[in-house]
C-alpha positions as CSV (number, residue, x, y, z in Angstrom):
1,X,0.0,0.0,0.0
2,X,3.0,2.3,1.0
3,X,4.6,1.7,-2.8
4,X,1.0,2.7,-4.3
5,X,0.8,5.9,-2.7
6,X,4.2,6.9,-3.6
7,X,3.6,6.4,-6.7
8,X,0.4,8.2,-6.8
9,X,2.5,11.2,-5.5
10,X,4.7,11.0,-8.2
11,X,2.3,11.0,-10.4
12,X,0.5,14.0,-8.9
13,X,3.7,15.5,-9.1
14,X,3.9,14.8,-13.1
15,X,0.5,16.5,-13.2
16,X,1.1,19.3,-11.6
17,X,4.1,20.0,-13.8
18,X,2.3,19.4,-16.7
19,X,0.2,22.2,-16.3
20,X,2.9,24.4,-15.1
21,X,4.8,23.7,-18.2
22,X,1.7,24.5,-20.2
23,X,1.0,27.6,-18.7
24,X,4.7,28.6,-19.6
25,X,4.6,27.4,-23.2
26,X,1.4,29.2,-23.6
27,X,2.0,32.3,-22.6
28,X,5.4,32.2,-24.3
29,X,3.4,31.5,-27.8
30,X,1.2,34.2,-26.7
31,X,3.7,36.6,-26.3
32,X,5.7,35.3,-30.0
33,X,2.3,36.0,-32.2
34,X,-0.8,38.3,-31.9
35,X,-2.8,35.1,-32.7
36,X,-1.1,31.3,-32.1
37,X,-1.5,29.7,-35.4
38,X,-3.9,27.1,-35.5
39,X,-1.6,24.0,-35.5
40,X,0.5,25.3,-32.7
41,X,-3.0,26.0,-31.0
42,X,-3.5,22.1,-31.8
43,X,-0.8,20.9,-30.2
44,X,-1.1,23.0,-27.0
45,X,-4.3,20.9,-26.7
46,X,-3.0,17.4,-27.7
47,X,-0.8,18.0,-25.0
48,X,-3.3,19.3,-22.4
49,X,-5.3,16.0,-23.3
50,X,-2.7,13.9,-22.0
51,X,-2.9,15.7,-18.6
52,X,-6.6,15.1,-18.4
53,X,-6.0,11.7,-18.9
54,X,-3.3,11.7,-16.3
55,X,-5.5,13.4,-14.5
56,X,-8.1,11.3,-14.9
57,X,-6.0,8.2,-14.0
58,X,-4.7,9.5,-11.1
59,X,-8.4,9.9,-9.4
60,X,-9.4,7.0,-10.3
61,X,-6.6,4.8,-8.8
62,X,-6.6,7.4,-6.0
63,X,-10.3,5.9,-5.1
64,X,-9.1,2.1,-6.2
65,X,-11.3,2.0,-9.6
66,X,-7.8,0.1,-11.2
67,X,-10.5,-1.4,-13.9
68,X,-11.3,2.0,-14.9
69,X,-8.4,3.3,-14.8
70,X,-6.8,0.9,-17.5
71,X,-9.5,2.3,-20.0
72,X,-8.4,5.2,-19.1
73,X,-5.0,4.5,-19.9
74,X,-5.5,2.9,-23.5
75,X,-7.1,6.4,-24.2
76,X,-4.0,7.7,-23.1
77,X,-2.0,5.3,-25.3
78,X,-3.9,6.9,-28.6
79,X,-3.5,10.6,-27.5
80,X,0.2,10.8,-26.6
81,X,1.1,8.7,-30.0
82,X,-1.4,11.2,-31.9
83,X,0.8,13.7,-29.8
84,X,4.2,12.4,-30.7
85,X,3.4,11.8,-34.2
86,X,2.4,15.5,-34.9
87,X,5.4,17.0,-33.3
88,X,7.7,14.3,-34.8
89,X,8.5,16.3,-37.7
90,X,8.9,19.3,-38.1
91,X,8.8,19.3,-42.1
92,X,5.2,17.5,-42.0
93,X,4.0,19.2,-38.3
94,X,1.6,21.9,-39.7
95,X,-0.1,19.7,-42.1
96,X,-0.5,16.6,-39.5
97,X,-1.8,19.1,-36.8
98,X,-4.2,20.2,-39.3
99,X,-5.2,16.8,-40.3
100,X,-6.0,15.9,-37.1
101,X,-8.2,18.9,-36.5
102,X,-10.0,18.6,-39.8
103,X,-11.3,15.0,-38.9
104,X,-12.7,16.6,-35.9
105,X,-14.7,19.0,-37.9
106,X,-15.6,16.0,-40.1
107,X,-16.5,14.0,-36.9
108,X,-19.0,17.4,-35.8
109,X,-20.5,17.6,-39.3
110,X,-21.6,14.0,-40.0
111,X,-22.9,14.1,-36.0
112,X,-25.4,17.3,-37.3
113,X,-26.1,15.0,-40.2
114,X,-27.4,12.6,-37.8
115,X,-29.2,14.8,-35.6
116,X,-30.8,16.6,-39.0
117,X,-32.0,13.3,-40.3
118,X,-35.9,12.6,-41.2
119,X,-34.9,8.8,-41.6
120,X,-35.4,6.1,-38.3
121,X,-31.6,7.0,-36.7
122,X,-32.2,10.7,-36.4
123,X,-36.0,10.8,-35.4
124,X,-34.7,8.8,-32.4
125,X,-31.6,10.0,-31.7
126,X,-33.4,13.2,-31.4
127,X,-36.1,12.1,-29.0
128,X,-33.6,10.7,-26.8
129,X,-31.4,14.0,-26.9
130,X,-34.9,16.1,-25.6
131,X,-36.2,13.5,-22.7
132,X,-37.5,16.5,-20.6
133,X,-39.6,18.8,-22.8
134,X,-39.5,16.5,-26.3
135,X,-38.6,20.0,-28.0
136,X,-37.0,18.9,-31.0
137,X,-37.2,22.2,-32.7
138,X,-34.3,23.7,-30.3
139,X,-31.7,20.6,-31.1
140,X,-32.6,20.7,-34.9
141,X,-31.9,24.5,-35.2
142,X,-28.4,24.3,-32.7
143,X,-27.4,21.4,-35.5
144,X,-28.3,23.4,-38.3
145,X,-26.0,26.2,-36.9
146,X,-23.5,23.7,-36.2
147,X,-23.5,22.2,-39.2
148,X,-22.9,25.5,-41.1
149,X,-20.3,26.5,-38.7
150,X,-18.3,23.5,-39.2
151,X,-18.8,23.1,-43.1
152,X,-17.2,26.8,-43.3
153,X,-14.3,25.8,-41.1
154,X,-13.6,22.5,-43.2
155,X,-13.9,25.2,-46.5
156,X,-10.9,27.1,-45.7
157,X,-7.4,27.4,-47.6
158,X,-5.6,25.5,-45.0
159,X,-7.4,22.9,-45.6
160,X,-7.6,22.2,-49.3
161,X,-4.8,19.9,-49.5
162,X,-6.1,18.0,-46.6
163,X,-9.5,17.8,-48.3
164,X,-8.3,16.3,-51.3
165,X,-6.0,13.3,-49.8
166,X,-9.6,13.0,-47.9
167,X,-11.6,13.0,-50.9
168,X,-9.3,10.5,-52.1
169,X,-9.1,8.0,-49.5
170,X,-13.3,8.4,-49.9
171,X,-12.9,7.1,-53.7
172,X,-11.6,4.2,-52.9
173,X,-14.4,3.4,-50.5
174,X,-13.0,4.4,-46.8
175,X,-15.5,6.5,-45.8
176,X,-14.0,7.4,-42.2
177,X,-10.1,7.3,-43.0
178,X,-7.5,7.8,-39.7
179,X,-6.4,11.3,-39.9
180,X,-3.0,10.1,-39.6
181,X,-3.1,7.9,-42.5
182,X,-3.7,11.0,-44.7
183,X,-0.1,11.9,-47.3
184,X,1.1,8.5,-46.9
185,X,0.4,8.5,-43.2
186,X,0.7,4.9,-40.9
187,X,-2.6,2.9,-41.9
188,X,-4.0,2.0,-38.6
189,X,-2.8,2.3,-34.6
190,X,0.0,-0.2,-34.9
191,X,1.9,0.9,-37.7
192,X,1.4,4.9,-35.8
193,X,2.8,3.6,-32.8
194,X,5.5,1.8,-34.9
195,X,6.6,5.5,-36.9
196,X,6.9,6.8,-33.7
197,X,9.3,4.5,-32.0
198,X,6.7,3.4,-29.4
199,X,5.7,-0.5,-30.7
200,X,6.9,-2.2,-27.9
201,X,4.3,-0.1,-25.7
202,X,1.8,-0.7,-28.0
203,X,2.3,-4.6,-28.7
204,X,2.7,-4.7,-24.4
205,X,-0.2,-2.2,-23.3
206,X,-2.8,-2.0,-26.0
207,X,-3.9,-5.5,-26.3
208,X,-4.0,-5.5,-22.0
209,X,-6.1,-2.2,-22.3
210,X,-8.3,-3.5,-24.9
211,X,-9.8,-6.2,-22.9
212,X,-11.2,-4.0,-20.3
213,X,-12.4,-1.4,-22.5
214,X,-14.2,-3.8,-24.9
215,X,-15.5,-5.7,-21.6
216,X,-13.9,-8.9,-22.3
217,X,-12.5,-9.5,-19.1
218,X,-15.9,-9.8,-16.7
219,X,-15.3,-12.9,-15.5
220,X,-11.6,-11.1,-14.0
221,X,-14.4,-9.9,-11.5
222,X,-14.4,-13.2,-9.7
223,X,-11.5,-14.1,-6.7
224,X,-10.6,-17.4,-5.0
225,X,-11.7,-16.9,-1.1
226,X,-10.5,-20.4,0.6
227,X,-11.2,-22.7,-2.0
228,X,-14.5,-20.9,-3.2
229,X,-15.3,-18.4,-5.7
230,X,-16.3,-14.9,-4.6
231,X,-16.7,-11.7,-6.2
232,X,-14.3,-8.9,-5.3
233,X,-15.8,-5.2,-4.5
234,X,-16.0,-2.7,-7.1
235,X,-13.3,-0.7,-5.4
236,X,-9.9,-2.6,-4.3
237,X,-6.3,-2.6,-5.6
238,X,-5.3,-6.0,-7.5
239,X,-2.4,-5.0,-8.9
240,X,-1.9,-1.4,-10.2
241,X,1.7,-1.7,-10.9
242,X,0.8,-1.3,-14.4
243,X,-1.0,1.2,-13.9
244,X,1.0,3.4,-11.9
245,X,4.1,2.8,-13.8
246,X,2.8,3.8,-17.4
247,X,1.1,7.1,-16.9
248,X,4.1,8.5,-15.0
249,X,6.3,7.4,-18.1
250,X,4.0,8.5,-21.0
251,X,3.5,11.5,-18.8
252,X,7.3,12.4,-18.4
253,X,7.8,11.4,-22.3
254,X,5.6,13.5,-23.4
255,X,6.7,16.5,-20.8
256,X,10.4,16.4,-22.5
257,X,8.7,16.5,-25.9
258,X,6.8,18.9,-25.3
259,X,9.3,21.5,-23.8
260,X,12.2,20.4,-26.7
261,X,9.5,20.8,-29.8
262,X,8.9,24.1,-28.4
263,X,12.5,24.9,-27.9
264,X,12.2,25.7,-23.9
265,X,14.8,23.6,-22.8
266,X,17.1,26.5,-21.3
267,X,13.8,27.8,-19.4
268,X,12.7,24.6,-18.1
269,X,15.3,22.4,-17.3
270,X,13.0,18.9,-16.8
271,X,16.3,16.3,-16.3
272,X,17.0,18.1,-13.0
273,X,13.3,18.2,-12.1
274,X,12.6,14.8,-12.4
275,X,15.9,13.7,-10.9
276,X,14.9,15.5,-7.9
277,X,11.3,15.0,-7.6
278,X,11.0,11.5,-9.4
């Protein structure tokens, strides 16, 4: 019990210097350009996602939820290799951070699609949305809006390059292609994880993630008490070794990748801190 909570200091520590470093970066960029371009506005927040998910780790093991916390952590998997791989070049950085943000848009306008639809899927998805008042009028005009809003984003320059490799990935019949497959991009999670020098934490940690979050583990709910089978409580450490010990590395990685893409190495000298704190 004694190593757990150290280690859940340490990685509260890691938190909290995540958000210090962010703060710093931040209001460095701010103080570089009137308005932080869009991709370097990207990565500020692929960044900040990481720390939610540490975050998010971190109170759940806090409260021994360790099932939760491992689907948790194969969220945290996808968003610091998403992370790396947009920062991982810095000839290809502006069009991946774009990428990335464009499938979003893509993701927001086929959702007011769905909402906007007179067929079976969006008459009910509707009705489920308005369970209080059963106003659909309100949700169909704020999907409207949204839909416009997002269909003019997707329409700018930046983005025509990116809408073309899109476009083309759509001809030959993937509808929904991975954003970082676009310009010759990794084809699925493996091969990203792979390009980014991280396969051995994939091949180890997906697959051991991927079992809780697709609920094919229940039966991991059962214990052996003296010879019989009982059911262990909903909130108990098992063994969160695993789970201690991979957020506070992603979370350090991505700290010193962070700080060197953004050339703040001189200001923030992260060796010494996690030498002294870690």
């Amino acid at each position: 019990m004694k190593k757990i909570e150290e280690s859940l200091d340490k990685l509260g520590l890691v938190i909290q210097k995540h958000e210090e470093v962010f703060d710093i970066i931040i209001e460095d960029q701010k103080s570089k350009h009137k308005i932080i371009p869009d991709e370097t506005f990207i990565t500020l927040m692929m960044f900040r996602k990481i720390a939610e998910r540490l975050d998010a780790i971190f109170v759940l093991l806090e409260n021994k939820s360790e099932n939760a916390a491992r689907s948790i952590s194969r969220n945290l998997i996808e968003n610091f290799l998403y992370f790396i791989y947009v920062i991982d070049s810095r000839d290809r950085y502006k069009t991946r951070a774009l990428s990335y943000y464009f499938s979003n848009l893509k993701d927001q306008i086929n959702l007011s699609y769905l909402l906007l639809s007179k067929g079976q899927k969006g008459r009910k998805i509707r009705d489920y949305l308005n369970t209080e008042n059963g106003d659909n009028e309100i949700l169909i005009n704020k999907a409207k809006r949204a839909k416009e809003h997002y269909q003019n984003c997707i329409n700018s320059d930046k983005y025509i390059n990116i809408k073309v490799e899109w476009n083309r990935f759509n001809k030959n019949g993937i509808k929904y292609p991975n954003w970082y497959s676009l310009s010759n991009g990794p084809k699925n999670l493996r091969e990203l994880a792979g390009r980014c020098g991280y396969e051995v934490e994939y091949e180890l940690l997906y697959g051991i993630y991927s079992r809780q979050v697709h609920s094919a583990n229940v039966m991991d709910q059962f214990e052996n008490v003296n010879g019989l089978a009982g059911i262990r409580n909903l909130r108990m450490y098992v063994n969160p070794t695993l789970e201690l010990i991979f957020p506070l590395r992603l979370g350090i990685e991505s700290l010193k990748r962070f700080i060197e893409f953004f050339e703040m190495d001189d200001e923030i000298n992260i060796e010494q801190w996690e030498k002294n704190y870690i």
